[in-house]
N, C-alpha and C positions, 0 to 999 in steps of 0.2 A: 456060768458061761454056757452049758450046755442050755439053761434054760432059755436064753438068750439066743441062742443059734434054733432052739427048738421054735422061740416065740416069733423069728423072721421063716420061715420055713412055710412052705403050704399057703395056705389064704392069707393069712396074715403079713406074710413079705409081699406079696401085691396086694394087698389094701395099703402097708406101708410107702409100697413106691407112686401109687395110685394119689395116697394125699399130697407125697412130697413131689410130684408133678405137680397137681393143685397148686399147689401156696408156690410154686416158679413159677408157671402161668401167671399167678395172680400179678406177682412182685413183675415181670414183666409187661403186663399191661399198665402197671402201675407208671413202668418206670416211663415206655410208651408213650404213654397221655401226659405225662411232664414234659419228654423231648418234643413232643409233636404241639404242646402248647404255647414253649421256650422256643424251639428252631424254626417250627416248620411254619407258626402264626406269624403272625406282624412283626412279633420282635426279630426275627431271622430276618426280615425283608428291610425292617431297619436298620438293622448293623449289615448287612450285606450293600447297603445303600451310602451308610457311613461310610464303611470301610474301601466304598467306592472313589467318594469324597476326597477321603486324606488321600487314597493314590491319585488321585488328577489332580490336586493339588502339589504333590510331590513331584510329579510327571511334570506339572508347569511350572515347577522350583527348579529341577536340574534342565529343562528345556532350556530356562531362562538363564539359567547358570552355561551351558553350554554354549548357547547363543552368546552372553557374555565371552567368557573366554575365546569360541571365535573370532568374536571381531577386536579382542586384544591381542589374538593371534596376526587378525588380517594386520592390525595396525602396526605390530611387533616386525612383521617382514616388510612393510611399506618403509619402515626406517632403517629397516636393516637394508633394503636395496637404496635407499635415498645415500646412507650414511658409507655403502660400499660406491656408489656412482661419485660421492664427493671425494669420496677416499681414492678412489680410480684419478678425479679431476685433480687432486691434490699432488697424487705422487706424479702426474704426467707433467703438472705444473712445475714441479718440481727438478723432473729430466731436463724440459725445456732452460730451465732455469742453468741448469749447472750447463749444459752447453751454451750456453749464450755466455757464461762467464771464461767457458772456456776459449771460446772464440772473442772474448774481449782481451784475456791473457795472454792469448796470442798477436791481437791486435796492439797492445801494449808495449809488448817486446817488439816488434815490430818497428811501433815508432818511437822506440829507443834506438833503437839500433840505427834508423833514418835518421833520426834527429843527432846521433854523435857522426855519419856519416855526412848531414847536413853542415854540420859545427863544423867540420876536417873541413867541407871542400869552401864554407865561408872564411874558414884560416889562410885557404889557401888562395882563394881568390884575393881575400886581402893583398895578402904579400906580392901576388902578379899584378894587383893594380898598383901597388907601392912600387914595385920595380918598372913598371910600366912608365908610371910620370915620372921617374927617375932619368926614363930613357927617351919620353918625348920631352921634358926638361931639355935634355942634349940634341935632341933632334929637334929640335925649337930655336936651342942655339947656332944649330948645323944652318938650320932652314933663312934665319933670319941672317947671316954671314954669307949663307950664298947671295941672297936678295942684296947684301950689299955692296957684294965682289961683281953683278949683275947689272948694279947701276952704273958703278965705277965703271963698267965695260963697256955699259952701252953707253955711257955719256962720251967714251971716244970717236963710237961711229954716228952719234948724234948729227953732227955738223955732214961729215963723209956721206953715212946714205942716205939725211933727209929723213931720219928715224924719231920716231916718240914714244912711249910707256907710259903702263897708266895701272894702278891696282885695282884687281873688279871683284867682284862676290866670289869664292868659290877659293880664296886664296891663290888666285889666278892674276898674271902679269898678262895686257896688251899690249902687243907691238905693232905701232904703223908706220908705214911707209909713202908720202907722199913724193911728189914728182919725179913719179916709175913712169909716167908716160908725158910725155914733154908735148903732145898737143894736147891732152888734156891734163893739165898742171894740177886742177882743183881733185882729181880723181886721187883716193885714197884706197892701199889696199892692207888689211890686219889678220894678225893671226891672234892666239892665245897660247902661253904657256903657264906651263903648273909645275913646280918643285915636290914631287913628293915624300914623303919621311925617310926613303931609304935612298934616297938624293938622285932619285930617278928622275927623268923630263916625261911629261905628257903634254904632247903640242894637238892645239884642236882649234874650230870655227875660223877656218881659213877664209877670208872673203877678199876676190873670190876664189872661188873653191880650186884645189893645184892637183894635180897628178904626181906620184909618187914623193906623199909626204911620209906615208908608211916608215919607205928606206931610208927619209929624213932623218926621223925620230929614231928609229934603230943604231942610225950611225951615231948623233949625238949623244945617244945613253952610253953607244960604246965606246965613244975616245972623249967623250965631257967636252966637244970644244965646241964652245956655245957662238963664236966669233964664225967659224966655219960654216957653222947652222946658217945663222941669219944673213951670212951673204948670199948661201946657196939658195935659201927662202927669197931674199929680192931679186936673184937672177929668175926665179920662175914666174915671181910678179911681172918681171920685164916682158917677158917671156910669153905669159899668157896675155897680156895685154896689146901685147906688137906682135903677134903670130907672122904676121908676113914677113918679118925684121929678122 
């Protein structure tokens, strides 16, 4: 050991360190001229050019991929607002809907309730025209009894005032009167009366025409006496025909 320690010591440990410099140098230059003929020659410029390659390649893989998935995006929300706008038209179509049924529900009831309101007042109108002809039945028989108690009457003053009758439209009796005025014999003058349903007199188309037939007709409905009437009615034919008389 000591001979050892003696033989690095003095000259001999720098000639020592001296060669084991050398042969690092060397082994470095060695290694150098491998790297420098491996990276830094062609072949570096090739694989740097490769490796260039696979990335623009992969670069236009996920571009294309991205671009892809965008426009399954774009198209993803184009149905998704298509599918909420229909969904929107659906459920409005659907408001509309129930209210239109609600308003036919009501419409419904409605014309239930009119139609049993309808049905009562055709019940009832039935039975008022039932009792109705029940009652012009009798007033038909009232009406046609006077006309006959009418003729009987008048056929007494027939001869008396020179009177005639006659049935016209309207369910109306003419009454005339000839030889009211004795220079002229041929002159005739008439009136009209009418029985109505509730066995009232309606006297009209006096010709010619009299003054206060109004209070005629008034008195007649009020004492019925029909003999009374049609003298008073020939005194006025006399009357208006011989004004001087």
């Amino acid at each position: 050991m000591d001979a050892i320690n003696q033989d690095l010591t003095g000259q001999s440990l720098q000639d020592f360190l001296q060669s084991e410099l050398t042969t690092l140098c060397s082994n470095l230059d060695e290694t150098y001229s491998v790297l420098s003929q491996k990276w830094i020659g062609t072949e570096l410029k090739g694989h740097l050019e490769r490796l260039d390659q696979e990335q623009e390649k992969k670069i236009k893989h996920y571009q294309d991929e991205i671009g892809s998935h965008e426009n399954n995006i774009k198209k993803i929300q184009g149905l998704a607002k298509n599918n909420k706008k229909a969904l929107e038209d659906q459920v409005q179509r659907l408001t509309d809907l129930r209210q239109e049924l609600k308003i036919l529900t009501t419409q419904t009831q409605s014309a239930l309730q009119q139609g049993e309101q309808l049905h009562s007042e055709i019940s009832n109108t039935q039975q008022n025209i039932h009792h109705r002809n029940e009652a012009l039945k009798g007033t038909s028989q009232d009406t046609e009894k006077t006309h006959k108690e009418l003729e009987q009457a008048l056929g007494f003053y027939r001869d008396r005032l020179d009177m005639h009758f006659q049935k016209i439209s309207g369910g109306r009796l003419q009454y005339c009167f000839s030889s009211v005025d004795k220079e002229n014999p041929d002159v005739t003058c008439c009136f009209c009366l009418k029985i109505n349903g509730d066995r009232t007199y309606t006297v009209s188309d006096f010709s010619p025409e009299l003054d206060g037939v109004q209070e005629l007709e008034e008195k007649l409905n009020s004492t019925n006496d029909l003999r009374s009437f049609i003298v008073a009615v020939r005194k006025k034919f006399v009357k208006a025909l011989n004004p001087s008389k």
